[in-house]
N, C-alpha and C positions, 0 to 999 in steps of 0.2 A: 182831720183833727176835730178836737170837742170838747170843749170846757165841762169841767166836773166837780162840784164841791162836796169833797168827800169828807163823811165824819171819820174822825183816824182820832184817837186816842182821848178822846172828848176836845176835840179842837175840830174846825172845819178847814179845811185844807181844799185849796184852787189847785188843778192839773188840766190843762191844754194838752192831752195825746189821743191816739188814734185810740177810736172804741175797742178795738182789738189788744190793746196791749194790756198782758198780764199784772193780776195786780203787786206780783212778787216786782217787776224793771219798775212799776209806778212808785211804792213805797222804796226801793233801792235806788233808782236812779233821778227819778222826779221829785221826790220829797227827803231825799237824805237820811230813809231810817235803814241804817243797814243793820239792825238785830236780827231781822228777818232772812235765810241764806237760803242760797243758790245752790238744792242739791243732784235733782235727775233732770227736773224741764217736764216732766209725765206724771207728777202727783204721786209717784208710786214709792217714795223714802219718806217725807214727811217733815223734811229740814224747811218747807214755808211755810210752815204752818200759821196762821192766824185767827182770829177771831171775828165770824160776819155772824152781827146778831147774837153774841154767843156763843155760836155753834164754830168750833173746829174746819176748818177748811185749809184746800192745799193753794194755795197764793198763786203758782207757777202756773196753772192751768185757769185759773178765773179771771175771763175778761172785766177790765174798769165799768166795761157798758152793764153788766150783769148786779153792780153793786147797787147803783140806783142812790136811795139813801139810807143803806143801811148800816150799824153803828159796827164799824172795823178797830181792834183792839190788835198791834199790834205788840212783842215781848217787851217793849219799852215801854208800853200803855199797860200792862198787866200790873205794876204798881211803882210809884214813882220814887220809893224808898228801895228794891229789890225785897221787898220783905212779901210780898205772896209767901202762902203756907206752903205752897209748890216751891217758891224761888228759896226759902229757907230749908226745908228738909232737902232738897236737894244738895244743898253743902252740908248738912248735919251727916249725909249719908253719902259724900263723897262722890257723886254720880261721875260729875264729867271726866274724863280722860283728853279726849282733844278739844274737845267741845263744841264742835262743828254741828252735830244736832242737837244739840242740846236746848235751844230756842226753840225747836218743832217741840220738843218733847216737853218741854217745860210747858208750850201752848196748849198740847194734845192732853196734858195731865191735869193741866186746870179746865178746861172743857168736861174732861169725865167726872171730875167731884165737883163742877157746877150743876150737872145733870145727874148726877149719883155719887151723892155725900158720903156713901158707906158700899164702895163696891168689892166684890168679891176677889178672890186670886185671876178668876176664871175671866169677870168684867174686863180685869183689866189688862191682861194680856189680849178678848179681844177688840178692846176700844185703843188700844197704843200696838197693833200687828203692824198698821200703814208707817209706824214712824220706826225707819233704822238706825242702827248704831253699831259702826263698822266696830268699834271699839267691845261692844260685849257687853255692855256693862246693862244690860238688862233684870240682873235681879237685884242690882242696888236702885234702878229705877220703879221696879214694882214694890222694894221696901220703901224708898221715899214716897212714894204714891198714897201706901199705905199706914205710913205716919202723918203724911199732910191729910188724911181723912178723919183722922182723930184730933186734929187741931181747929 
């Protein structure tokens, strides 16, 4: 075990676990945020998505030891009204269906118009490939994408 004060949502947050555990059981089972879901275990759906430093990352496969101190934002940290320009077009445009990804996908989409304010059809189908959506609804998430770039 290994004590770690992790920055999570601009708070610092104390966790005692093994350097090996992912940061997806850390934030879900050690700290109580459960926005963040449990989709493959392999990085390869997109449902942990969060935020280290900014940058888009899969939770499930990043060990605690690997974060160090760097600034982890996750869908509960993304803003503390639900009002991100993500978290609001996405209900303007009706995205979710079960809603099971929807947390990845809402991460993954504020990640690309943090780094590309105005991205193209092309951007963004290939910056949001890694995040699935058993449910389909993939071109109401490319139009909300594309409305929260304009806002």
């Amino acid at each position: 075990m290994a004590k770690y004060n992790l920055k999570i949502n601009g708070k610092t947050l104390k966790v005692d676990v093994d350097p090996s555990t992912p940061m997806l059981w850390v934030l879900r089972d050690h700290l109580d945020l459960q926005g963040t879901k449990y989709g493959c275990g392999v990085a390869a759906c997109g449902a942990c998505t969060i935020h280290v430093d900014g940058n888009a990352m899969r939770s499930c496969q990043l060990p605690v030891s690997a974060v160090k101190s760097q600034k982890i934002t996750t869908i509960e940290g993304l803003s503390e009204k639900g009002d991100h320009p993500v978290q609001k077009t996405w209900l303007e445009h009706d995205v979710a269906q079960c809603g099971y990804c929807q947390a990845g996908q809402i991460m993954s989409a504020a990640a690309l118009l943090k780094s590309n304010p105005n991205p193209s059809d092309e951007d963004i189908e290939n910056f949001m490939t890694g995040n699935i959506c058993r449910c389909g609804t993939y071109t109401r998430i490319k139009a909300a994408i594309k409305t929260a770039a304009k806002k």
